[in-house]
Backbone as CSV, one residue per row, in Angstrom:
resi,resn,N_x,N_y,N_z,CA_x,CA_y,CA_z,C_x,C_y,C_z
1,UNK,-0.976,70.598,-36.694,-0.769,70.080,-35.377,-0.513,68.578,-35.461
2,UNK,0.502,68.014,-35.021,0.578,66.542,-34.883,-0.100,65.660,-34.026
3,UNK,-0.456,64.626,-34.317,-1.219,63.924,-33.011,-0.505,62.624,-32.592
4,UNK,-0.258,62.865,-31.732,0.206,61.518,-30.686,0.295,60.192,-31.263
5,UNK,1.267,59.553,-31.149,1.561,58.318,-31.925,1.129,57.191,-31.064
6,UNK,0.842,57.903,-29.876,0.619,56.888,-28.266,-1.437,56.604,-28.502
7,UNK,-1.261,55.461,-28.738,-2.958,55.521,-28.585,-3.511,55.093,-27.823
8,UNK,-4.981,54.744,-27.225,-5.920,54.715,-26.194,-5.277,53.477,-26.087
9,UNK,-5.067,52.270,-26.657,-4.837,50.994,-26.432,-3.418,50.559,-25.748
10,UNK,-2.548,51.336,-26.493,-1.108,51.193,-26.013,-0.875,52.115,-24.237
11,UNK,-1.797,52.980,-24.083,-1.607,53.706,-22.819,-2.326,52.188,-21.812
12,UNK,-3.412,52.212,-21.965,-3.800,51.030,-21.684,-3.048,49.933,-21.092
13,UNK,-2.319,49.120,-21.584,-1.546,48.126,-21.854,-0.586,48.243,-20.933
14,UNK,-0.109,49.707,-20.825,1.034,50.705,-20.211,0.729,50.658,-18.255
15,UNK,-0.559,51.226,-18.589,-1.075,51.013,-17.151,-1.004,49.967,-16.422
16,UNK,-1.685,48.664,-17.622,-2.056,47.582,-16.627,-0.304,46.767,-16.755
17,UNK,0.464,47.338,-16.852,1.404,46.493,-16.948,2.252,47.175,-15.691
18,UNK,2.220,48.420,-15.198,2.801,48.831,-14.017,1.571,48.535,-13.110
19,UNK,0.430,48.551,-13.190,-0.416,47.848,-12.102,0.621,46.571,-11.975
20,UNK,0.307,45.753,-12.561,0.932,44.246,-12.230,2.466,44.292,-11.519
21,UNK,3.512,45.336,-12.246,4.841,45.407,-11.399,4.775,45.631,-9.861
22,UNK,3.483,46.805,-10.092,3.203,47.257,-8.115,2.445,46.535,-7.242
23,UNK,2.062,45.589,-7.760,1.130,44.261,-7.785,2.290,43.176,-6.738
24,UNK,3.487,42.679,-7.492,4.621,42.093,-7.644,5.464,42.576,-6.736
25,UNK,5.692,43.871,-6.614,6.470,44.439,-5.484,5.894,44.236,-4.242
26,UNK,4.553,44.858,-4.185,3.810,43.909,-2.736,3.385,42.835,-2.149
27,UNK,3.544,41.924,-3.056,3.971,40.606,-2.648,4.875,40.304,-2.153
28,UNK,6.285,40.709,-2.530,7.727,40.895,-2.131,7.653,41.104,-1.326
29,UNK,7.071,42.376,-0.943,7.595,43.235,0.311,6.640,42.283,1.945
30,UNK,5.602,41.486,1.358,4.583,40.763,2.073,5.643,39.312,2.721
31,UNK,6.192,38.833,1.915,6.947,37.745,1.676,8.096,37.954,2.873
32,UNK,8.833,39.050,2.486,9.810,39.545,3.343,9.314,39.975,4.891
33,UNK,8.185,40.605,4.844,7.655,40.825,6.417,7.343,39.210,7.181
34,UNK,6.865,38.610,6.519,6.433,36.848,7.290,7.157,36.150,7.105
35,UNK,8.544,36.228,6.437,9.144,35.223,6.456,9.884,34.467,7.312
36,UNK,10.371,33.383,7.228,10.964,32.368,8.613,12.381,32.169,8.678
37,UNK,12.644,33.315,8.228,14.142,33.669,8.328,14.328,34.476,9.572
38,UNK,15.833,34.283,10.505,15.682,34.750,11.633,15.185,34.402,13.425
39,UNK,13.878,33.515,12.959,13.274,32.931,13.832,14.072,32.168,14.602
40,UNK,14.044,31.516,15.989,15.065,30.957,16.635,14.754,29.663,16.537
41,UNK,15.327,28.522,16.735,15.388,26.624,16.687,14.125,26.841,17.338
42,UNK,13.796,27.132,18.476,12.278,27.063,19.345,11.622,27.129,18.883
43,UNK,11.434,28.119,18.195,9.895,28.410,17.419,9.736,27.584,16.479
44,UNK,11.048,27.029,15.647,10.844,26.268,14.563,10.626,25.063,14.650
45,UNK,10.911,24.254,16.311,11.035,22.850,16.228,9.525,21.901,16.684
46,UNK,9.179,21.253,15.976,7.807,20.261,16.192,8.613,19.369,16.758
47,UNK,6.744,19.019,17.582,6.940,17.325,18.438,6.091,16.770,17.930
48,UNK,6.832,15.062,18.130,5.670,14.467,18.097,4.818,13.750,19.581
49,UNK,3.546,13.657,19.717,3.282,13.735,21.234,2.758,11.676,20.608
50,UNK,2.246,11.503,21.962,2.420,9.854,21.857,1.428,9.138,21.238
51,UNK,0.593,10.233,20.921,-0.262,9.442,19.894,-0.055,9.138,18.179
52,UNK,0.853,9.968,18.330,1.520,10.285,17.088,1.563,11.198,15.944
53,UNK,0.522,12.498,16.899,0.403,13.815,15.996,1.717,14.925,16.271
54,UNK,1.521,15.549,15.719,2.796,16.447,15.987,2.107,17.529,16.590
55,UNK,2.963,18.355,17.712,2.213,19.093,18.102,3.823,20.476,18.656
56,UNK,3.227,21.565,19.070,4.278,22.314,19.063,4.882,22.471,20.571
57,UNK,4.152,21.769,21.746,4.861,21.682,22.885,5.405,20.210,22.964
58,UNK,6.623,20.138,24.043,7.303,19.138,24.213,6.075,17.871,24.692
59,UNK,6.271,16.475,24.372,5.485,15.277,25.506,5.842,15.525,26.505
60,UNK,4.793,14.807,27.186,4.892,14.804,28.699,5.563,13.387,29.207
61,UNK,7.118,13.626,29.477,8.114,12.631,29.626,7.288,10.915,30.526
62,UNK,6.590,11.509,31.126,5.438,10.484,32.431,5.243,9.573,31.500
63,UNK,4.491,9.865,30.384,3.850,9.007,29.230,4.695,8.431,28.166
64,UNK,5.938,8.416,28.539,6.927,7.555,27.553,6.861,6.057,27.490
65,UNK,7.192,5.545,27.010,6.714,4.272,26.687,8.495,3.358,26.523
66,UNK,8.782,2.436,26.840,9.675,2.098,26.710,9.698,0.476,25.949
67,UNK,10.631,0.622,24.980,10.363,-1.090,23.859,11.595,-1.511,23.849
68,UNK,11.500,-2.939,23.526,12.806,-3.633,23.707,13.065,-3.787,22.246
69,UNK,14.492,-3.283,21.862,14.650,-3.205,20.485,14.911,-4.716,19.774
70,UNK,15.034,-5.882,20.884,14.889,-6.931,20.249,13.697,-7.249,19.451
71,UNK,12.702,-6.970,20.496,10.786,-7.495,19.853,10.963,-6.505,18.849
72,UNK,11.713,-6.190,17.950,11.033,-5.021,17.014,11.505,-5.905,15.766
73,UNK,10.351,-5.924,15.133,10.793,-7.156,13.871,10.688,-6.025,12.078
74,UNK,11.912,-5.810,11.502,11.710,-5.000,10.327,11.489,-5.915,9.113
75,UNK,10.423,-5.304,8.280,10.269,-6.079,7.255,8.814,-7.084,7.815
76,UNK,8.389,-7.818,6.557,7.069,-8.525,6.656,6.838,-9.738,7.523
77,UNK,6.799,-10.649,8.825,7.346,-11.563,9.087,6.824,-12.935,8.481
78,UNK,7.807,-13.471,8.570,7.389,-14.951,7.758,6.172,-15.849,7.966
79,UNK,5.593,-15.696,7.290,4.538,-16.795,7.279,4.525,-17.959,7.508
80,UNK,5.093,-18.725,8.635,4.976,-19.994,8.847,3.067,-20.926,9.508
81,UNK,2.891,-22.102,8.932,2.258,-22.553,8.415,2.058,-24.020,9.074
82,UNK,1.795,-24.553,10.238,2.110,-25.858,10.378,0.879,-26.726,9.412
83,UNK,1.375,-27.576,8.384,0.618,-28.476,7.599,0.253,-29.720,8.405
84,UNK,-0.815,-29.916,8.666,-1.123,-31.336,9.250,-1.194,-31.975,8.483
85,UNK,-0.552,-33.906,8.870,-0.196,-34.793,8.319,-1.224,-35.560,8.008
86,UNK,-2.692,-35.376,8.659,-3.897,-36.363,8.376,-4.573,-36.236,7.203
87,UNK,-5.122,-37.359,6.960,-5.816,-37.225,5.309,-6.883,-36.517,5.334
88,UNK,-6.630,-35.903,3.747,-8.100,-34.625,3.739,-8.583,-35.324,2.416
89,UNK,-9.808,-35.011,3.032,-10.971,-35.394,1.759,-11.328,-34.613,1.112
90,UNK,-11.593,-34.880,-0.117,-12.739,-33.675,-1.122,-13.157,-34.220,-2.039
91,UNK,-13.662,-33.242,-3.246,-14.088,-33.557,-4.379,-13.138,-32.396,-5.169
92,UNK,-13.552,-33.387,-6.442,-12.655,-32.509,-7.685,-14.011,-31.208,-7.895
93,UNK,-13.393,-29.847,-8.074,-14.424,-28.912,-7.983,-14.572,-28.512,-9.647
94,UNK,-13.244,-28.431,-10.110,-12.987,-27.949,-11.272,-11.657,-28.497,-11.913
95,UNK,-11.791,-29.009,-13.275,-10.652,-29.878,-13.588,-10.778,-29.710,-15.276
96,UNK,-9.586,-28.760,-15.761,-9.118,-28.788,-16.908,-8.036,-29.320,-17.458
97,UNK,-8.429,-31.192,-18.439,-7.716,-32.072,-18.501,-6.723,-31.043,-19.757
98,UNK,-7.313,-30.209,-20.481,-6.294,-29.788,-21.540,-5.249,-29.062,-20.848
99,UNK,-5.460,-28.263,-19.988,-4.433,-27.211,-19.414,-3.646,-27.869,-17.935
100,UNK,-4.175,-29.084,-17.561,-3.758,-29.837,-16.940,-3.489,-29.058,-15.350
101,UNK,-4.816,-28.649,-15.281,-4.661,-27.808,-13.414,-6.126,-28.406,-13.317
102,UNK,-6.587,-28.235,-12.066,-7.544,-28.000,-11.289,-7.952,-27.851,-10.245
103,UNK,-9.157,-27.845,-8.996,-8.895,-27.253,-7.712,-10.053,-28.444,-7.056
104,UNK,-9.299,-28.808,-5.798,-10.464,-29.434,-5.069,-10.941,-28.793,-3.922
105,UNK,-12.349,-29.105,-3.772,-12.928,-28.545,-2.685,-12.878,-29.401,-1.091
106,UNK,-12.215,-28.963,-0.282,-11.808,-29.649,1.426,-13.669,-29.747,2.208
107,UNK,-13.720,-31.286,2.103,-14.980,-31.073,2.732,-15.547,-30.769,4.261
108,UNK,-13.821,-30.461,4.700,-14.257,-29.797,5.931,-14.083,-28.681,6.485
109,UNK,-13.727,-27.565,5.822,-13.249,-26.433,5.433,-14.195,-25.163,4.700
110,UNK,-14.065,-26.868,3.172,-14.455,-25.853,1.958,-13.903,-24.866,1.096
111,UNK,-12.813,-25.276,1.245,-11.802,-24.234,0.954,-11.327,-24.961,-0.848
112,UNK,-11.019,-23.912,-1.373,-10.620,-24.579,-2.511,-9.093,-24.499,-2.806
113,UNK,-8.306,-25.767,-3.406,-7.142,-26.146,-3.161,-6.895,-26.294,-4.725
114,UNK,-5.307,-25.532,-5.247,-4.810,-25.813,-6.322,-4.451,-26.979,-6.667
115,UNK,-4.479,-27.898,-7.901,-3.515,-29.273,-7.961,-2.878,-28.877,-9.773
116,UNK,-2.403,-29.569,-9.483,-1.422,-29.807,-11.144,-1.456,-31.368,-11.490
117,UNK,-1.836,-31.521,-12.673,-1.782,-32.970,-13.267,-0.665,-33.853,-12.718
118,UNK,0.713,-32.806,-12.488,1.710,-33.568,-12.028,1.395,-34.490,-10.407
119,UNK,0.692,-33.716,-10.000,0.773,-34.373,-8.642,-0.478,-35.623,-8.764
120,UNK,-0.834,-36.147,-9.715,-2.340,-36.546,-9.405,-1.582,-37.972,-9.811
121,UNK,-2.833,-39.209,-8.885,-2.023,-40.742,-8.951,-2.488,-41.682,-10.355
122,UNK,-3.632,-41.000,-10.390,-4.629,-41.553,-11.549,-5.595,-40.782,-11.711
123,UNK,-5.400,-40.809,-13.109,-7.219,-39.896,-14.004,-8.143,-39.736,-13.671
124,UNK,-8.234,-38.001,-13.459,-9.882,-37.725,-12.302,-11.163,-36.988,-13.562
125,UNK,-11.835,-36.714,-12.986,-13.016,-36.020,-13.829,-13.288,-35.031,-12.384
126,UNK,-14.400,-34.564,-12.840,-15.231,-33.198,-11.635,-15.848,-34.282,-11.340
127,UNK,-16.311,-33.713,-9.859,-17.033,-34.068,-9.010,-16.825,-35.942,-8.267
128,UNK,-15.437,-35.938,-8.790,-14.281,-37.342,-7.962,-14.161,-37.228,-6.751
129,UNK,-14.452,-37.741,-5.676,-14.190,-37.752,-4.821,-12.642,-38.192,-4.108
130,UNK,-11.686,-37.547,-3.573,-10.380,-37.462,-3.625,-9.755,-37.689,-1.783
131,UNK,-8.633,-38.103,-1.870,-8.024,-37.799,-0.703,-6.495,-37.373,-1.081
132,UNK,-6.142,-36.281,-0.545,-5.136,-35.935,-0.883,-3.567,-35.115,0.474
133,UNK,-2.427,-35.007,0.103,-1.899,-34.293,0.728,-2.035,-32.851,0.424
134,UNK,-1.667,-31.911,1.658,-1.340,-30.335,1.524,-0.183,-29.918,1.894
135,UNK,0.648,-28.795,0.518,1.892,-28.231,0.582,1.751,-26.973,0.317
136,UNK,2.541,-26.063,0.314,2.891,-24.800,-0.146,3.781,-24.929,-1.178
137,UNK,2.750,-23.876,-2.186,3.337,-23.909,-3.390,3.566,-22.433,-3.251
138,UNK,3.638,-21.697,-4.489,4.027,-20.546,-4.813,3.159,-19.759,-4.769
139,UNK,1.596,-19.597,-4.904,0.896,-18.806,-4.481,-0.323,-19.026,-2.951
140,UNK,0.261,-20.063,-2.959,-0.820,-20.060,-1.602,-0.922,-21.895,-1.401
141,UNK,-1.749,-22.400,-1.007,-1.370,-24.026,-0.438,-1.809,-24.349,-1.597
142,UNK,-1.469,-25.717,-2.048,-2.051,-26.857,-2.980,-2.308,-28.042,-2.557
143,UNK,-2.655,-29.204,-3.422,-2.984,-30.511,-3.374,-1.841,-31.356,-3.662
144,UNK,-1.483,-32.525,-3.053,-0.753,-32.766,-4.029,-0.857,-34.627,-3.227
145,UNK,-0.438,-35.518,-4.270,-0.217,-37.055,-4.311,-1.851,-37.232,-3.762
146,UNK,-2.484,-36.738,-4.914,-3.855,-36.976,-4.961,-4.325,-38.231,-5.194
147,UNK,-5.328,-38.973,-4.400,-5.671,-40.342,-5.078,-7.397,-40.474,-4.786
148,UNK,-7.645,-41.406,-6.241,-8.601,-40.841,-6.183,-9.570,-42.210,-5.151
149,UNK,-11.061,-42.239,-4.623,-11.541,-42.955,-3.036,-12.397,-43.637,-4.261
């Protein structure tokens, strides 16, 4: 008598592999019943209501809001800055003669201010007491035609 070349493992294998095809087909067939094909523009179209969520009925036209497309400014707006012309006082807070920067502190403020060796009138140390002008530099205000009191 011959015996079967098909064994427990390969039937196996056999099964779970048409499980998974009939598995696959009902997904399909799931896919095809819900899908959003067909549906009309109505059903498909969102609003947005005025708060700014989206919602699936139209706004209520009453609550429109109307803007003048002039006031609408695109992009970051410029940072303008008016520098006052009166003398500011401080002290030298921090001053590195090798690297030739340092920052003074505004004693009415407190704020601490960049300088560069270039701008300075004569040779300071820390804790100099200073009067100086304020400009805009490249990262934020500085010191500059520093002299020292």
């Amino acid at each position: 008598m011959a015996r079967s070349k098909v064994t427990f493992n390969k039937r196996e294998k056999e099964k779970q592999r048409q499980k998974q095809k009939q598995e696959k087909r009902e997904k399909m067939e799931q896919r095809k019943a819900n899908s959003s094909k067909g549906k009309s523009f109505d059903d498909m179209i969102a609003y947005v209501d005025e708060d700014g969520n989206i919602a699936s009925t139209p706004p209520d036209p009453r609550k429109k809001k109307v803007f003048n497309v002039d006031d609408i400014e695109i992009g970051v707006p410029k940072h303008i800055e008016e520098l006052d012309n009166e003398i500011n006082e401080g002290f030298v807070d921090y001053f590195n003669e090798s690297k030739g920067f340092g920052f003074i502190k505004d004693n009415r403020s407190g704020e601490r201010l960049f300088f560069h060796v270039n701008n300075l009138q004569e040779r300071l140390s820390e804790s100099d007491k200073v009067s100086y002008d304020i400009e805009n530099g490249a990262k934020g205000l500085n010191a500059a035609n520093i002299r020292k009191l």
